[in-house]
TIDREN-304549 format. One line per field, with one value per residue (C-alpha): x negated, y negated, z negated; residue in one letter; chain. Coordinates in Angstrom, 1 decimal. Layout:
N
px <- X, ...
py <- Y, ...
pz <- Z, ...
aa <- A, ...
ch <- A, ...
//
This chain:
219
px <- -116.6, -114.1, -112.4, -108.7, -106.7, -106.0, -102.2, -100.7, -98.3, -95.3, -96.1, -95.8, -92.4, -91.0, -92.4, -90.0, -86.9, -86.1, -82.3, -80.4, -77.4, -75.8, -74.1, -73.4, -74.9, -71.2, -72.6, -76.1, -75.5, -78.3, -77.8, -79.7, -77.7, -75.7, -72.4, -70.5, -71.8, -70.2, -66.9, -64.7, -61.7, -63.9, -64.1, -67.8, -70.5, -69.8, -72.6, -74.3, -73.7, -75.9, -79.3, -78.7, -78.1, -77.3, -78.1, -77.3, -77.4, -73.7, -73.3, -70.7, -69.8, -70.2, -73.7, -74.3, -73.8, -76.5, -77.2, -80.6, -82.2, -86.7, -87.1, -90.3, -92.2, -92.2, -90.4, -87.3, -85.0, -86.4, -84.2, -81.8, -81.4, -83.5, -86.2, -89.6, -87.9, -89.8, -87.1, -84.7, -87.2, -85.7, -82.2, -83.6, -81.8, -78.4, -76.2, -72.2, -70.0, -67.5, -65.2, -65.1, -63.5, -61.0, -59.8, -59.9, -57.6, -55.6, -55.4, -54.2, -51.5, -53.6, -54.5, -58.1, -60.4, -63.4, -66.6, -69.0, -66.9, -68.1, -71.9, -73.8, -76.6, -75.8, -72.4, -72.8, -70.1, -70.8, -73.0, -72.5, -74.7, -74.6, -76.8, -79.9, -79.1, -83.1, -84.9, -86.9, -84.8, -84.8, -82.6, -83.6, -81.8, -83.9, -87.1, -88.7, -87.6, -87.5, -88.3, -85.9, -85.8, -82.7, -82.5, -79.0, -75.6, -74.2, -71.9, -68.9, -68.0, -64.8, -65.1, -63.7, -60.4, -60.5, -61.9, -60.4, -57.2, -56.2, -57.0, -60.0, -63.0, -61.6, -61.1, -64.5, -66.0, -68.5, -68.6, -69.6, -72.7, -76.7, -79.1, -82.2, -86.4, -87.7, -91.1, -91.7, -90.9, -89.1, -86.4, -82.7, -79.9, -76.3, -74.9, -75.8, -78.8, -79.8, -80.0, -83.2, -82.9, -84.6, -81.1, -77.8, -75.6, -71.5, -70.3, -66.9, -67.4, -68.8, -66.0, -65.3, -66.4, -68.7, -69.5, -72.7, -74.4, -74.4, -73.0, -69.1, -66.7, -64.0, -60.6
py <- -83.4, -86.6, -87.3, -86.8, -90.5, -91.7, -91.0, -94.7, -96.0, -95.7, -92.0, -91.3, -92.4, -91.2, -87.9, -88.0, -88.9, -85.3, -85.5, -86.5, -88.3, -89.0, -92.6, -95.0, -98.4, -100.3, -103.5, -106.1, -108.8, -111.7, -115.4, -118.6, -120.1, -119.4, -120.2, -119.5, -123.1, -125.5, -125.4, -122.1, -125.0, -126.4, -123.5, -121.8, -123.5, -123.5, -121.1, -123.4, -122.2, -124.6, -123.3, -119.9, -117.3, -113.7, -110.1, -110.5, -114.2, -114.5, -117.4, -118.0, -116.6, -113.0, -112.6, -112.7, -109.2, -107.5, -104.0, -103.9, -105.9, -106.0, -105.8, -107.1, -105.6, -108.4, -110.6, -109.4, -109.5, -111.7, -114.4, -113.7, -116.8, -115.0, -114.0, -115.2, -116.6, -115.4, -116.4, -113.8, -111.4, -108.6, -109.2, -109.8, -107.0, -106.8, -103.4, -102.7, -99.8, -100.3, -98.0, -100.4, -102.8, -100.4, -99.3, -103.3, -103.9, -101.1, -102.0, -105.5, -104.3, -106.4, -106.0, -104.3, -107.0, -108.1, -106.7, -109.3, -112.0, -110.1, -111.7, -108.5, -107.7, -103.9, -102.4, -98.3, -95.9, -92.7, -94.5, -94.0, -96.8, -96.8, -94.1, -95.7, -98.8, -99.1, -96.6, -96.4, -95.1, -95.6, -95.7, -94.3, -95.1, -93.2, -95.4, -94.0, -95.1, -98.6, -98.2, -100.4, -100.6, -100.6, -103.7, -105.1, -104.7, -107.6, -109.4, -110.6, -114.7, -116.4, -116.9, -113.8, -114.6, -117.3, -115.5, -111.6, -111.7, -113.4, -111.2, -109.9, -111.2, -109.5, -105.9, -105.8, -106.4, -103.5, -102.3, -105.6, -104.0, -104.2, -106.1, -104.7, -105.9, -104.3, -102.4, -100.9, -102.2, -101.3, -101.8, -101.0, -100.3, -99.9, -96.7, -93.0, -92.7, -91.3, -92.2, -90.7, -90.7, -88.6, -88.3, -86.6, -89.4, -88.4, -90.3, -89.4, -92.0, -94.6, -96.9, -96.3, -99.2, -99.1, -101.6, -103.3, -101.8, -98.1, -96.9, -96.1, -95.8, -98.1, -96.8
pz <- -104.2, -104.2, -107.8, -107.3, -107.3, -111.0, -111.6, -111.3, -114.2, -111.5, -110.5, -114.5, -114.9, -111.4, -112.1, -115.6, -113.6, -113.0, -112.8, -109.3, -109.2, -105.6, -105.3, -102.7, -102.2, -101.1, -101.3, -101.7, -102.5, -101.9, -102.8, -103.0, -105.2, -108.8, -107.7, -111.0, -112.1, -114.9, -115.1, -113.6, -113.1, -110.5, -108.3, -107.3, -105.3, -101.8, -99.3, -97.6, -93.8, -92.1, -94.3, -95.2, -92.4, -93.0, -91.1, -87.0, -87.6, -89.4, -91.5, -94.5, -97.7, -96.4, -95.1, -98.9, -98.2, -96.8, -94.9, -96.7, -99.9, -100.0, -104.3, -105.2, -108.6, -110.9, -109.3, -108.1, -105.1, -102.1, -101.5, -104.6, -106.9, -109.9, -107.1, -109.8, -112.4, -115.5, -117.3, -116.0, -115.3, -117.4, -115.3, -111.9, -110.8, -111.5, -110.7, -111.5, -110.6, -108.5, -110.5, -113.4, -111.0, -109.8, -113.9, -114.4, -111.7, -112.5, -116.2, -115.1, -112.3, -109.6, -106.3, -105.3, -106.1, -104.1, -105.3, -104.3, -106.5, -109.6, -108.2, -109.2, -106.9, -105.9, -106.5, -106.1, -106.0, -108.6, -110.8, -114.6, -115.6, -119.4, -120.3, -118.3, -120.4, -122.5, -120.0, -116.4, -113.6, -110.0, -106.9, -103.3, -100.3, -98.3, -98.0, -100.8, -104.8, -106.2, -109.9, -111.9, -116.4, -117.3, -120.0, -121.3, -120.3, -117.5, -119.7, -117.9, -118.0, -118.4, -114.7, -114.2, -115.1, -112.4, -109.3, -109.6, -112.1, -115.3, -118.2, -115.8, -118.9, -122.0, -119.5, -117.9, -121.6, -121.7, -118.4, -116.2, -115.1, -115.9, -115.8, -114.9, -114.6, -111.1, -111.8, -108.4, -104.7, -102.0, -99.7, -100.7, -97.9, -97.9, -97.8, -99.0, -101.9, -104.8, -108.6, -110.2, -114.0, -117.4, -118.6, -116.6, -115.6, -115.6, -112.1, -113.5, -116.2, -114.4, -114.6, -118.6, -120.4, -123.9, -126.2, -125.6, -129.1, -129.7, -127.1, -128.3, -125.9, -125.9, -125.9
aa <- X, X, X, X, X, X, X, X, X, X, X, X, X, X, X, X, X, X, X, X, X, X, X, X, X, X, X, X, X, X, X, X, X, X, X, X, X, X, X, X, X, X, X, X, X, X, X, X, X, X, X, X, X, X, X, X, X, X, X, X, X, X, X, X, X, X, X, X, X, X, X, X, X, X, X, X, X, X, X, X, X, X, X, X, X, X, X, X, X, X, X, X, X, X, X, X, X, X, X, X, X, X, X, X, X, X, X, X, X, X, X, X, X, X, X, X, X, X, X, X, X, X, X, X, X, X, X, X, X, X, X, X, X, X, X, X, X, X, X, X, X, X, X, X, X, X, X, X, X, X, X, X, X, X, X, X, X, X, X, X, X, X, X, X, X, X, X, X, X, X, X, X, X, X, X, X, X, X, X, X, X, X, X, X, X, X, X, X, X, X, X, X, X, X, X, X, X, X, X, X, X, X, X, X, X, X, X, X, X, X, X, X, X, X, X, X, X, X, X
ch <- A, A, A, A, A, A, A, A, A, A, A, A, A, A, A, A, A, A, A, A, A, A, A, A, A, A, A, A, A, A, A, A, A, A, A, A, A, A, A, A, A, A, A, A, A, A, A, A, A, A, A, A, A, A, A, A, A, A, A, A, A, A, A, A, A, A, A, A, A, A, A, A, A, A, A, A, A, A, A, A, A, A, A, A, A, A, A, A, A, A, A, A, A, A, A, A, A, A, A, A, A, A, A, A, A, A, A, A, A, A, A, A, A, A, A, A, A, A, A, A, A, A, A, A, A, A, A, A, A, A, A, A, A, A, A, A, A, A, A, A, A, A, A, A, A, A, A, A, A, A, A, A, A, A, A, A, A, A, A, A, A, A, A, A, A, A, A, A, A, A, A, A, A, A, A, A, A, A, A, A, A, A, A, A, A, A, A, A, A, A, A, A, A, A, A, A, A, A, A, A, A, A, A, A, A, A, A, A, A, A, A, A, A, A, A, A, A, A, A
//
């Protein structure tokens, strides 16, 4: 009689992720290069259109945004700027919910802002991100789910104020997203999927913001 497969490390902690929290994927966002670089005066990099070319063959700034993202385990996104880098290893993976966007531009009185100039990797819709802050989670867009640990908060940087709204740094303090190490592979895709976690997630509070230690909420 055959021995059954040994248990992998990866079926272990997916088989603790028994809570199910619906979200969208509105946006993946894939770039070569760190274009928030030196000095926010001096605008961002510029997308190199004649090198890089996105999904269907479109070229400029937006085919940074892709339908679908390949994460690698260990390594990161393919083609992403941190894709390798052991030194950002632990935030290869960066993810922000787009509700914290929406209360920072309300706060401010601004317009809607554009969620790929906040330059995090996967912007999700219904995503109460703070709680999987320290712990193994992953997200399923329907190909099967890409094992993620959740590491530190995305801090936000002064270039905030340049490229969504004056006073945009100091409001997105403690909710500008995390930064995450990918443990498993897989393929990520715009649109509807599914946030697998050991602890409930609150969608309704994924736009609240908390300071970076302990957890408190801030006013």
């Amino acid at each position: 009689m055959t021995a059954p497969a040994p248990v992998t490390a990866s079926e272990q902690a997916l088989a603790l992720l028994v809570h199910r929290t619906p979200v969208e994927v509105l946006h993946l966002l894939v770039s070569p290069v760190h274009r928030y670089f030196g000095r926010p005066k001096d605008g961002p990099l510029p997308f190199d259109t004649d090198e890089h070319q996105g999904d269907g063959g479109a070229t400029g700034p937006a085919s940074e945004d892709r339908e679908s993202a390949d994460v690698v385990a260990g390594r990161g996104i393919v083609g992403d700027r941190f894709f390798g880098k052991a030194a950002h290893m632990d935030a290869a993976v960066t993810l922000l919910a787009v509700e914290a966007l929406e209360a920072v531009a309300a706060q401010l009185g601004a317009v809607p802002f554009d969620p790929l100039l906040a330059r995090r990797n996967v912007v999700l819709r219904g995503a109460e991100l703070e709680p999987l802050r320290g712990r193994t989670f992953a997200l399923d867009c329907g190909g099967g789910p890409v094992l993620l640990a959740g590491r530190r908060p995305a801090a936000p940087c002064a270039w905030m104020d340049r490229q969504l709204a004056p006073g945009a740094h100091a409001a997105l303090r403690g909710r500008g997203g995390l930064r995450c190490e990918p443990l498993g592979s897989g393929r990520l895709h715009r649109g509807a999927a599914v946030l697998l976690s050991d602890v409930p997630l609150e969608p309704a509070r994924a736009g609240e913001a908390v300071l970076p230690r302990g957890g408190r909420r801030l006013p």
